[in-house]
Jmol script that loads the backbone (N, CA, C; Angstrom):
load data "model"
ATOM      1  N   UNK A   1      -0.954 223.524 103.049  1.00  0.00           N
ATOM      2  CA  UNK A   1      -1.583 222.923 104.206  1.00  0.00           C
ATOM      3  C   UNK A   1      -0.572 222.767 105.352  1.00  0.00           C
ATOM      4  N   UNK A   2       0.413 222.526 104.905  1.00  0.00           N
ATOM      5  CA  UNK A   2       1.375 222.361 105.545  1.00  0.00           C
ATOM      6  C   UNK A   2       1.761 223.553 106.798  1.00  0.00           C
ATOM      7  N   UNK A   3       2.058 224.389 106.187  1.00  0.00           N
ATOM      8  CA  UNK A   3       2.243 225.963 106.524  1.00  0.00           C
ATOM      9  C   UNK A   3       1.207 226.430 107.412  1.00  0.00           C
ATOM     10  N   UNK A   4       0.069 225.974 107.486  1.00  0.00           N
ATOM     11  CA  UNK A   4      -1.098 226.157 107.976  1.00  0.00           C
ATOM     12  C   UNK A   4      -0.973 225.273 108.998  1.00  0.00           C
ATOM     13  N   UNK A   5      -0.469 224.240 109.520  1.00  0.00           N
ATOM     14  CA  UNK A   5      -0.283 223.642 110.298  1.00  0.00           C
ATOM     15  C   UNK A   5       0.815 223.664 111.174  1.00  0.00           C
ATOM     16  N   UNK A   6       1.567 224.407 110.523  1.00  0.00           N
ATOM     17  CA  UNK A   6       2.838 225.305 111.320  1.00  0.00           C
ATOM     18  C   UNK A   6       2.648 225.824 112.161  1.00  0.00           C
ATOM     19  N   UNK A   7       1.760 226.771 111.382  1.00  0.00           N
ATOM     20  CA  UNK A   7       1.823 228.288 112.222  1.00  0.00           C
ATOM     21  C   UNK A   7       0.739 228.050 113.294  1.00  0.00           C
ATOM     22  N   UNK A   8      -0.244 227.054 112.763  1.00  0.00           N
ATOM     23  CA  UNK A   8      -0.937 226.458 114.346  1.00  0.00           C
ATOM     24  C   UNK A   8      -0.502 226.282 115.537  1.00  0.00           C
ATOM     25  N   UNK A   9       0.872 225.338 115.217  1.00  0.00           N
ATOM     26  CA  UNK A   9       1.271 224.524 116.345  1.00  0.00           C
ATOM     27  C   UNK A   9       2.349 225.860 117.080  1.00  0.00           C
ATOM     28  N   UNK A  10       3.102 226.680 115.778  1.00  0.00           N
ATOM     29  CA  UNK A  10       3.856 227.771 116.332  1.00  0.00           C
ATOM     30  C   UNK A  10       2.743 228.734 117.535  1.00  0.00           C
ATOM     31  N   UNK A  11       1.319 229.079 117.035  1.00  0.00           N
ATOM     32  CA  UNK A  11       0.914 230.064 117.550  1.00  0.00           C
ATOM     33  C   UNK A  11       0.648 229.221 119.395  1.00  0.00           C
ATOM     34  N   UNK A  12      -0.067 227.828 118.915  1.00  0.00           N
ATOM     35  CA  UNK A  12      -0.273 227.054 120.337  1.00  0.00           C
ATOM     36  C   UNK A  12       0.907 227.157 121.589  1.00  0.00           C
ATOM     37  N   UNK A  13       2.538 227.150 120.817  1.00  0.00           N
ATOM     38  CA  UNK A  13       3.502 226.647 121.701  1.00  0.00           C
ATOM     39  C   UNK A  13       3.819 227.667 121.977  1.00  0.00           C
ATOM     40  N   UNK A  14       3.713 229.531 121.240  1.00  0.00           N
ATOM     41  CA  UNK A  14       3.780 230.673 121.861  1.00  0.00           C
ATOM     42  C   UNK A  14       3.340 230.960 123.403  1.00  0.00           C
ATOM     43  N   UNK A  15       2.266 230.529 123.838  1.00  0.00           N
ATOM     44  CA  UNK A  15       1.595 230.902 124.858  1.00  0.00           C
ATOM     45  C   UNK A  15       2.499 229.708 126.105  1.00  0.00           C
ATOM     46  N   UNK A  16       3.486 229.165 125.805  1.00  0.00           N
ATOM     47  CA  UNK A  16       4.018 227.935 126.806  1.00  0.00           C
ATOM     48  C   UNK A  16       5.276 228.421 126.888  1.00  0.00           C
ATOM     49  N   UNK A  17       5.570 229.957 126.289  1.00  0.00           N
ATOM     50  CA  UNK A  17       6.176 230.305 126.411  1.00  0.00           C
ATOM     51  C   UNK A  17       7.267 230.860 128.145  1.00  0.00           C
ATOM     52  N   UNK A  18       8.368 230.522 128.547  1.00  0.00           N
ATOM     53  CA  UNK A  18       8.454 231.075 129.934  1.00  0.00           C
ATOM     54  C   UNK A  18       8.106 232.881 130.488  1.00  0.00           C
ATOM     55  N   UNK A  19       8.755 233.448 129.261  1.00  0.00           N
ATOM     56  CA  UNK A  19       8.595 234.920 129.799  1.00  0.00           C
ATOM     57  C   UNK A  19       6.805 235.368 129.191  1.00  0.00           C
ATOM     58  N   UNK A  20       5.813 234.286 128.955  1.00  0.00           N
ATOM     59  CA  UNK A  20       4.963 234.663 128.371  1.00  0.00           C
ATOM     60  C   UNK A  20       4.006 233.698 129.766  1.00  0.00           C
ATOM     61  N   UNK A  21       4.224 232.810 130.137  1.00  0.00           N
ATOM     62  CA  UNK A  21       3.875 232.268 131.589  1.00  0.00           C
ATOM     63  C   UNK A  21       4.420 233.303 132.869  1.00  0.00           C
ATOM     64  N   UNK A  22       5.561 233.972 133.101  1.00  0.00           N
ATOM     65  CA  UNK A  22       5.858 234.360 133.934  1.00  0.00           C
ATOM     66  C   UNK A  22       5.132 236.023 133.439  1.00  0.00           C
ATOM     67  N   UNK A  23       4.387 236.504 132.601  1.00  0.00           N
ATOM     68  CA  UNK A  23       3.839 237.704 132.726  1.00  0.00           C
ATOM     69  C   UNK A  23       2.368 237.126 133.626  1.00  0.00           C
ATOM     70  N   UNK A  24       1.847 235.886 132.812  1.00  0.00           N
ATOM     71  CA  UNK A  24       0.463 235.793 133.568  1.00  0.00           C
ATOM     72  C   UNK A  24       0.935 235.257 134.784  1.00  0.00           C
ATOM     73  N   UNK A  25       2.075 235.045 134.983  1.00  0.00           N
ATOM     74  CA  UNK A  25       2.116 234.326 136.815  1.00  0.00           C
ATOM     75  C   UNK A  25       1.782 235.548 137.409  1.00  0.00           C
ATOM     76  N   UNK A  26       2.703 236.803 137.154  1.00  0.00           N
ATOM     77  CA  UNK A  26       2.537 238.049 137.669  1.00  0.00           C
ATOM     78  C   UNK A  26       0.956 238.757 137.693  1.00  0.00           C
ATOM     79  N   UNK A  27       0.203 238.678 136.413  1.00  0.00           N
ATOM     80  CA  UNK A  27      -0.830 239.473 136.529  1.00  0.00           C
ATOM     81  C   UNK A  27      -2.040 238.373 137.677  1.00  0.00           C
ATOM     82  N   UNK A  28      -1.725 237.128 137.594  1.00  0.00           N
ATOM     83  CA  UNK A  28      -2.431 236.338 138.660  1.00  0.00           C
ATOM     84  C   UNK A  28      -2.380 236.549 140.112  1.00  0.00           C
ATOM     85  N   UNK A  29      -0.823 236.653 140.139  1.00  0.00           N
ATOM     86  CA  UNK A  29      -0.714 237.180 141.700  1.00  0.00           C
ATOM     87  C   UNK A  29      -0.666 238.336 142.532  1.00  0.00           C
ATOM     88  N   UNK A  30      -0.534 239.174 141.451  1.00  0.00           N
ATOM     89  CA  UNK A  30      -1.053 240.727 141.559  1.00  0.00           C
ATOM     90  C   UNK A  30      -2.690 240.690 141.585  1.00  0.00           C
ATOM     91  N   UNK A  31      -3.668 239.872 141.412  1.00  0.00           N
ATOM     92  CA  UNK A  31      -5.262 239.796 141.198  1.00  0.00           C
ATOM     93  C   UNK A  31      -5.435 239.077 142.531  1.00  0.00           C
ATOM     94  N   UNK A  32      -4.729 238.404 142.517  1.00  0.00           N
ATOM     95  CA  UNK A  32      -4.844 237.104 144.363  1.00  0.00           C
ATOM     96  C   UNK A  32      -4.518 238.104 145.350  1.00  0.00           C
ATOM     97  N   UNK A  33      -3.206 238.889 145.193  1.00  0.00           N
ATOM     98  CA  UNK A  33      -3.010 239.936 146.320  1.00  0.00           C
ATOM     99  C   UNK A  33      -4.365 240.800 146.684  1.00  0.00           C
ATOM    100  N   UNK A  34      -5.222 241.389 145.421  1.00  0.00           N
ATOM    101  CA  UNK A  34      -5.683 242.240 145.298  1.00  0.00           C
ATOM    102  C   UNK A  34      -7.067 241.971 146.241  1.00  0.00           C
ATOM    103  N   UNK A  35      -7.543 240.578 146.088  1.00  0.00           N
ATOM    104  CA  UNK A  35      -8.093 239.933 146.336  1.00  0.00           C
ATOM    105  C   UNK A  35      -8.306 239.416 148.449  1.00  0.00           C
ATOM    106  N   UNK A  36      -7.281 238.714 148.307  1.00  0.00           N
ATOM    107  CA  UNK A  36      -7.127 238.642 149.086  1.00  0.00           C
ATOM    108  C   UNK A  36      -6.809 239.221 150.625  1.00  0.00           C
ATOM    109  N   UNK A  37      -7.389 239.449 151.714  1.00  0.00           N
ATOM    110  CA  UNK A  37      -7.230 240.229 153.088  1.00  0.00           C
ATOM    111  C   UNK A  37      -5.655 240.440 153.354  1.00  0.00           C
ATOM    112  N   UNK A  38      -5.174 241.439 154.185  1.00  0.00           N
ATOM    113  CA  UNK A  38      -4.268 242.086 153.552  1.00  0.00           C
ATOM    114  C   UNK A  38      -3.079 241.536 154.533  1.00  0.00           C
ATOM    115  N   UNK A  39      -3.847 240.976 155.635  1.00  0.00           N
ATOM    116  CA  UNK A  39      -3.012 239.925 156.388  1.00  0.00           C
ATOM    117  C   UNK A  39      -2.038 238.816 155.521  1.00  0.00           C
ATOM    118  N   UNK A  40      -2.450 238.264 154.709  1.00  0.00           N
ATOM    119  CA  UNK A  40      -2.162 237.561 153.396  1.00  0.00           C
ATOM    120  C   UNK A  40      -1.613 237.762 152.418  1.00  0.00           C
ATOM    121  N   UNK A  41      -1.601 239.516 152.185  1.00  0.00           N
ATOM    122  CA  UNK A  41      -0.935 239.677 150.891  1.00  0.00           C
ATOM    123  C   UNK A  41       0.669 239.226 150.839  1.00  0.00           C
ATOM    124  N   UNK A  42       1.248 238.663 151.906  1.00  0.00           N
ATOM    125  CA  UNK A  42       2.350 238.471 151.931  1.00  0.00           C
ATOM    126  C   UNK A  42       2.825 237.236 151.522  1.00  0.00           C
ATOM    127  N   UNK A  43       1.849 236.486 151.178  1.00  0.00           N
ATOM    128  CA  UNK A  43       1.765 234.883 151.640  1.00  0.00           C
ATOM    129  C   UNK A  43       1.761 234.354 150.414  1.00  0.00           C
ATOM    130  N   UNK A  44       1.526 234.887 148.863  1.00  0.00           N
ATOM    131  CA  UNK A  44       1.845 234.469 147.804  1.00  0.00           C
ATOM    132  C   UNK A  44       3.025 235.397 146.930  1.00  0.00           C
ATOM    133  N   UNK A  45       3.473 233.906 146.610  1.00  0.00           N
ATOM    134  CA  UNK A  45       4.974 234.873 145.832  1.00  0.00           C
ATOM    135  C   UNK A  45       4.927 233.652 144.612  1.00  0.00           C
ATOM    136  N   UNK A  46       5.811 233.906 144.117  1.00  0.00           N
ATOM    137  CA  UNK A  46       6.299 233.132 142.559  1.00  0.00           C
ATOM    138  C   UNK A  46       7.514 233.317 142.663  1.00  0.00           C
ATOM    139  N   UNK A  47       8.465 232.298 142.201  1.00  0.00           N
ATOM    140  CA  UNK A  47       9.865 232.519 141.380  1.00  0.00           C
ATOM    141  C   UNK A  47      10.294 231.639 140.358  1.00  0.00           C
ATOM    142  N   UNK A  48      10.716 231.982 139.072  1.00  0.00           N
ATOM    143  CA  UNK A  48      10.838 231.479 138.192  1.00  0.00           C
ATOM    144  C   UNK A  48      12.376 231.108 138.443  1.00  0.00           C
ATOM    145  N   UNK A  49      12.522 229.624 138.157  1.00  0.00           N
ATOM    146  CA  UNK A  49      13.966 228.985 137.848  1.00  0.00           C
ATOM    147  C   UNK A  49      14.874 229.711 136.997  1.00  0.00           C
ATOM    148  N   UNK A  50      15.968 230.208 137.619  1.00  0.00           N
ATOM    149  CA  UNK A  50      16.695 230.844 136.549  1.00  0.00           C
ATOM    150  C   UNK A  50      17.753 229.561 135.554  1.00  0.00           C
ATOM    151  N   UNK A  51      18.047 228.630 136.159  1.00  0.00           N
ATOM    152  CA  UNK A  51      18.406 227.661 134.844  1.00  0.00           C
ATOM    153  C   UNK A  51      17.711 227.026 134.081  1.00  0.00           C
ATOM    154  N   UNK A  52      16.112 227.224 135.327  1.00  0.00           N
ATOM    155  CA  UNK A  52      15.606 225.903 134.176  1.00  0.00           C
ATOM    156  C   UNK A  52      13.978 226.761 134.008  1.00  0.00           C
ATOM    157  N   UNK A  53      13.956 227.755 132.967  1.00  0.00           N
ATOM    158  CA  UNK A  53      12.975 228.960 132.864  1.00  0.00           C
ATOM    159  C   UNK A  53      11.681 228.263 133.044  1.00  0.00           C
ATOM    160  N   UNK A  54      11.303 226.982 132.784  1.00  0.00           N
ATOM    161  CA  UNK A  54       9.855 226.844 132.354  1.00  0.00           C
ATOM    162  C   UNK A  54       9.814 226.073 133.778  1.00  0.00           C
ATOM    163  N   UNK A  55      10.506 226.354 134.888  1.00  0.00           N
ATOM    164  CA  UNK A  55       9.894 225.865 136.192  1.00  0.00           C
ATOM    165  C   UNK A  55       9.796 227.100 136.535  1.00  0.00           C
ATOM    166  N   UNK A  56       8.715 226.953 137.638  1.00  0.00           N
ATOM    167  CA  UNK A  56       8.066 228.107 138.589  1.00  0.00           C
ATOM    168  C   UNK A  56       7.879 227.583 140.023  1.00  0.00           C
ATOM    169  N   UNK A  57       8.272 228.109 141.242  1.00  0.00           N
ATOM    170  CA  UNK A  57       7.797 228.140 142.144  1.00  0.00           C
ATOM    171  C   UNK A  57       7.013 228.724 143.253  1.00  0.00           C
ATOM    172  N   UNK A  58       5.821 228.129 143.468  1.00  0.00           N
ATOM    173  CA  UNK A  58       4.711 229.096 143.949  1.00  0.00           C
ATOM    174  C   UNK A  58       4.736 228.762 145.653  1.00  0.00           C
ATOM    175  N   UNK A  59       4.927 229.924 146.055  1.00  0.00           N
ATOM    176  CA  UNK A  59       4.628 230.016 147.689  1.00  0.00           C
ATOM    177  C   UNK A  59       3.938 230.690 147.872  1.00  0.00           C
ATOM    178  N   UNK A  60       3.101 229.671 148.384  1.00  0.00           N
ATOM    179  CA  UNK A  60       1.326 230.370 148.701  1.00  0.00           C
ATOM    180  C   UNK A  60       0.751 229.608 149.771  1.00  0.00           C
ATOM    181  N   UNK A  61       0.224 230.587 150.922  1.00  0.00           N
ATOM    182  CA  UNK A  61      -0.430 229.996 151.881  1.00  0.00           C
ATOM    183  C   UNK A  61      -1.851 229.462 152.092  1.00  0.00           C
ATOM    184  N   UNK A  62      -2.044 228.477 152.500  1.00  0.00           N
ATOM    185  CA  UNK A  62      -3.232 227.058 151.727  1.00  0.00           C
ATOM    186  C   UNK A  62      -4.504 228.751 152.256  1.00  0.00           C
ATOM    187  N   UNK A  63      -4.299 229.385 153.376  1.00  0.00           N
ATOM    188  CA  UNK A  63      -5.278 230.251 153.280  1.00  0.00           C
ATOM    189  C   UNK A  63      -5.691 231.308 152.143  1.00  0.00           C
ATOM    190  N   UNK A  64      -4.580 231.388 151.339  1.00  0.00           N
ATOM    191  CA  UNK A  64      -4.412 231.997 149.561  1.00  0.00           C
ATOM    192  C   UNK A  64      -4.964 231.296 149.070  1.00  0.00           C
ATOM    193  N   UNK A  65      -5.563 230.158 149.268  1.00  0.00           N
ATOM    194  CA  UNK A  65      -5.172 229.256 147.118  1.00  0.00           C
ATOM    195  C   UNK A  65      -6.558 229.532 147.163  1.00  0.00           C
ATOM    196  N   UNK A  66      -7.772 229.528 148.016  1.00  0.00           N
ATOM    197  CA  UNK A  66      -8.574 230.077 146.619  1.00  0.00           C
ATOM    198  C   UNK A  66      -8.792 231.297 146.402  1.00  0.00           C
ATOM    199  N   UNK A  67      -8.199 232.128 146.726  1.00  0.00           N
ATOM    200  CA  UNK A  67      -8.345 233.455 145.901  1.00  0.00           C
ATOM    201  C   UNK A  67      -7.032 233.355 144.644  1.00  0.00           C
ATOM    202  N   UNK A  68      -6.134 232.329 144.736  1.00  0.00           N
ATOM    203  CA  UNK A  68      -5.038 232.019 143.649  1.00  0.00           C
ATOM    204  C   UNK A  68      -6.132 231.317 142.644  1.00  0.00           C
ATOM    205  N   UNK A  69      -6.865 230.369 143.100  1.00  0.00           N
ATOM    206  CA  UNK A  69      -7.973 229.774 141.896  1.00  0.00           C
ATOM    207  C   UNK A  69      -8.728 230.911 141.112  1.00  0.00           C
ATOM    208  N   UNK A  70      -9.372 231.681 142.220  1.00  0.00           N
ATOM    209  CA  UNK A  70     -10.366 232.557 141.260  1.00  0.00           C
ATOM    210  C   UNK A  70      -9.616 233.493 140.844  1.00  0.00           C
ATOM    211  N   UNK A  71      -8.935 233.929 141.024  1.00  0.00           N
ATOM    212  CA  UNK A  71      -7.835 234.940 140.058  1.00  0.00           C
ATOM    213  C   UNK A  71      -7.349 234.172 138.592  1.00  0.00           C
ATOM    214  N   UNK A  72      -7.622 232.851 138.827  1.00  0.00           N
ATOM    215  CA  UNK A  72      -6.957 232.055 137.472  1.00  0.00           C
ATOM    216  C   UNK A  72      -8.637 232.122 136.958  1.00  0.00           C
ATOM    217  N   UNK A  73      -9.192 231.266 137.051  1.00  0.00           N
ATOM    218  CA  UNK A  73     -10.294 231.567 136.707  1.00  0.00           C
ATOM    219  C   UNK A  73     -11.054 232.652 135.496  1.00  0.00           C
ATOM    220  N   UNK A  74     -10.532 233.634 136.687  1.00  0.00           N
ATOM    221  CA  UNK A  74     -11.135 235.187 136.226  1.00  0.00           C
ATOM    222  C   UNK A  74     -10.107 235.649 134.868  1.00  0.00           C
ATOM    223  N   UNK A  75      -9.086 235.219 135.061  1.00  0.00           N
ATOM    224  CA  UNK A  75      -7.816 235.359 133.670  1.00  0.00           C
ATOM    225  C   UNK A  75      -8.220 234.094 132.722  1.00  0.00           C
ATOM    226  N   UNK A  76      -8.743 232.761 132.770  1.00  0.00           N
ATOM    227  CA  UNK A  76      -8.711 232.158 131.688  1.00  0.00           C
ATOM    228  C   UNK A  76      -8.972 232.213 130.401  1.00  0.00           C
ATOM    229  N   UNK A  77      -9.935 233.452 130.376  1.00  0.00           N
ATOM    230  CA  UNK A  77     -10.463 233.794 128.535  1.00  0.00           C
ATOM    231  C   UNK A  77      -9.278 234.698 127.869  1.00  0.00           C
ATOM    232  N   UNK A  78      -8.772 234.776 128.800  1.00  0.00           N
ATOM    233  CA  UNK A  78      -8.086 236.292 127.994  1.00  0.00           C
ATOM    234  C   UNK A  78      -6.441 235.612 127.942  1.00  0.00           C
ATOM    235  N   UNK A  79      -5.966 234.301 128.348  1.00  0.00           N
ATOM    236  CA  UNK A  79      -4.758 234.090 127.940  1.00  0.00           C
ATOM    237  C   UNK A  79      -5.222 233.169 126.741  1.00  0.00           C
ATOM    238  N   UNK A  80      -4.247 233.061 126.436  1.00  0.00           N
ATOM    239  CA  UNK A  80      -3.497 231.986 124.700  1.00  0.00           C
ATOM    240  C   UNK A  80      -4.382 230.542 125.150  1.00  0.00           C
ATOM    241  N   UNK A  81      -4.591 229.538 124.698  1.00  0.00           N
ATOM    242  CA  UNK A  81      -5.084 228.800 124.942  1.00  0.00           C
ATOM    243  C   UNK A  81      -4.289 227.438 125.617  1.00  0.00           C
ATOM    244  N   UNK A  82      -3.080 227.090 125.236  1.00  0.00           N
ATOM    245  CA  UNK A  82      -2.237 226.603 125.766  1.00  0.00           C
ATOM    246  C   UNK A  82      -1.851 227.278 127.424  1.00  0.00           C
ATOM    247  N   UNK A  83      -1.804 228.382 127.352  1.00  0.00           N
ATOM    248  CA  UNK A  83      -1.670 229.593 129.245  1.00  0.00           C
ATOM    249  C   UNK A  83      -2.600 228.774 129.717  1.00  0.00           C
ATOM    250  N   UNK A  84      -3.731 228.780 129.175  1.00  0.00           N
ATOM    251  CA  UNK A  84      -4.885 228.288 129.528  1.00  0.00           C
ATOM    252  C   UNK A  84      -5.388 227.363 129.985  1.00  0.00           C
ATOM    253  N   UNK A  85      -4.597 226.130 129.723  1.00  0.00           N
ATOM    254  CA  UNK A  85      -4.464 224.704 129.650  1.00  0.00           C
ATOM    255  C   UNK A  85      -3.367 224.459 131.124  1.00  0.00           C
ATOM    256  N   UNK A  86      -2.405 225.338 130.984  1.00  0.00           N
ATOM    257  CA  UNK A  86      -0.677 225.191 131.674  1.00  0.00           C
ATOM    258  C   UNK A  86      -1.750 225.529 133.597  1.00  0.00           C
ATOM    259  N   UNK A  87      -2.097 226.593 133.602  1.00  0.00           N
ATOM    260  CA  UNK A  87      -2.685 227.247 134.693  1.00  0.00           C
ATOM    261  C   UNK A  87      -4.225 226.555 134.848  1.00  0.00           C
ATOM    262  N   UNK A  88      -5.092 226.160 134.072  1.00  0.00           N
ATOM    263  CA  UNK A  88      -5.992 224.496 134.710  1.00  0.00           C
ATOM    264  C   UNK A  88      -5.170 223.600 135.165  1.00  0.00           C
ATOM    265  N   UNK A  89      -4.115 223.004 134.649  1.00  0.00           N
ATOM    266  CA  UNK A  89      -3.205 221.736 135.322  1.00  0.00           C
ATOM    267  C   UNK A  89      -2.369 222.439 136.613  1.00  0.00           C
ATOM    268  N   UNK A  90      -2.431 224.026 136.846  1.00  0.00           N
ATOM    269  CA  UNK A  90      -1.739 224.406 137.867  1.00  0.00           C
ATOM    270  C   UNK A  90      -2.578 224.208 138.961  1.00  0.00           C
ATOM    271  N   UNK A  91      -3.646 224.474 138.572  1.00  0.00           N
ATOM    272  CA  UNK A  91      -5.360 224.631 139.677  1.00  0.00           C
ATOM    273  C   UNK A  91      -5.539 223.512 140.268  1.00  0.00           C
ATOM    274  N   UNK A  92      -5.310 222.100 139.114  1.00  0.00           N
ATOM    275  CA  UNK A  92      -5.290 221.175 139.443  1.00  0.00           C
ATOM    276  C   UNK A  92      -4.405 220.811 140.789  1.00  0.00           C
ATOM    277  N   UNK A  93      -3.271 220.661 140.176  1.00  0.00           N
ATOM    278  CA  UNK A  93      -2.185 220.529 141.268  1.00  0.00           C
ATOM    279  C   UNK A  93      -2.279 220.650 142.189  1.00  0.00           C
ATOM    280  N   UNK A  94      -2.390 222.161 142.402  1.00  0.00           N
ATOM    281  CA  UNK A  94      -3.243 222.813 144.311  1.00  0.00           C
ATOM    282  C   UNK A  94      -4.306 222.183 144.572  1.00  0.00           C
ATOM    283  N   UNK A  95      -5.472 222.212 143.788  1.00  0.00           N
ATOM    284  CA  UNK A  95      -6.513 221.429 144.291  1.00  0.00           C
ATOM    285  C   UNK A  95      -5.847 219.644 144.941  1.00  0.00           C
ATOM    286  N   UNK A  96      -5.286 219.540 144.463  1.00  0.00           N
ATOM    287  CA  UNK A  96      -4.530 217.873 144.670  1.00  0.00           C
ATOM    288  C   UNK A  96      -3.675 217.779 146.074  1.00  0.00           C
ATOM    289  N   UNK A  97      -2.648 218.737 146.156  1.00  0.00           N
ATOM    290  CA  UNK A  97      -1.887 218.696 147.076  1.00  0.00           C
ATOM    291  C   UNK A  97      -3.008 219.452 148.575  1.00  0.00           C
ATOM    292  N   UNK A  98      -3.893 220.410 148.065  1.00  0.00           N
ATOM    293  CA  UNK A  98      -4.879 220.634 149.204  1.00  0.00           C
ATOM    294  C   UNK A  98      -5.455 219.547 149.983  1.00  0.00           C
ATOM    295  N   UNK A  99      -6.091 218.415 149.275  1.00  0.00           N
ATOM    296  CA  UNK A  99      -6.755 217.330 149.453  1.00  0.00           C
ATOM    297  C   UNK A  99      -5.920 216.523 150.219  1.00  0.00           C
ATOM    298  N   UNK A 100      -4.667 216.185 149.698  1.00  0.00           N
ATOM    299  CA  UNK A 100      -3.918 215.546 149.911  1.00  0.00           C
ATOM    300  C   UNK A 100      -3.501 216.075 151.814  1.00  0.00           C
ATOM    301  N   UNK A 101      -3.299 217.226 152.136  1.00  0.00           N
ATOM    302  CA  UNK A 101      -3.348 217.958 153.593  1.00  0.00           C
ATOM    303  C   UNK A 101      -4.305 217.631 154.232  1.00  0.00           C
ATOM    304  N   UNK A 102      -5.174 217.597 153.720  1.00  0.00           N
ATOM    305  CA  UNK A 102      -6.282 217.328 154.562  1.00  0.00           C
ATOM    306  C   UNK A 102      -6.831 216.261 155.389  1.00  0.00           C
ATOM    307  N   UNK A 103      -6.189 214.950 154.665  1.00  0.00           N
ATOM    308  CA  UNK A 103      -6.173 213.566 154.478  1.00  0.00           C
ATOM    309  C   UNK A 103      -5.284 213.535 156.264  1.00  0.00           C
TER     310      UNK A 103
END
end "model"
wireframe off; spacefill off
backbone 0.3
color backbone group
């Protein structure tokens, strides 16, 4: 039972992985570019912390984020379930700091 509960928590914490977050950062913002008018394609980027891997920084122009939402969106079935979880609390975030501009 034990073992079985391992390999759960191993398979969950796979997907929170950095070079396993920084592939779906890429296939997200390659889908937002794709997406998005071409005036714009310039306006979202990513960079991953090189000391500290499991930070990311997203520069994206508030006229991007929702084609950055529905690009997450449109990827949520098909990552790990934890990806899954990491990039809803990312959606969140933007949705938060959007609101927060607006104010």
């Amino acid at each position: 039972m034990l073992r079985t509960a391992a390999g759960d928590v191993s398979w969950y914490a796979g997907g929170l992985q950095p070079d396993v977050l920084a592939a779906w950062y890429e296939r997200i913002i390659a889908d937002t570019v794709e997406m998005a008018p071409p005036w714009l394609a310039d306006k979202v980027s990513v960079r991953q912390d090189p000391v500290l891997p499991m930070r990311f920084s997203l520069d994206i122009s508030k006229r991007a984020v929702r084609y950055f939402m529905v690009a997450v969106d449109n990827n949520l079935e098909r990552m790990p379930y934890t990806t899954g979880l990491y990039f809803l609390k990312v959606q969140e975030e933007l949705a938060s700091e959007m609101d927060r501009s607006l104010v």
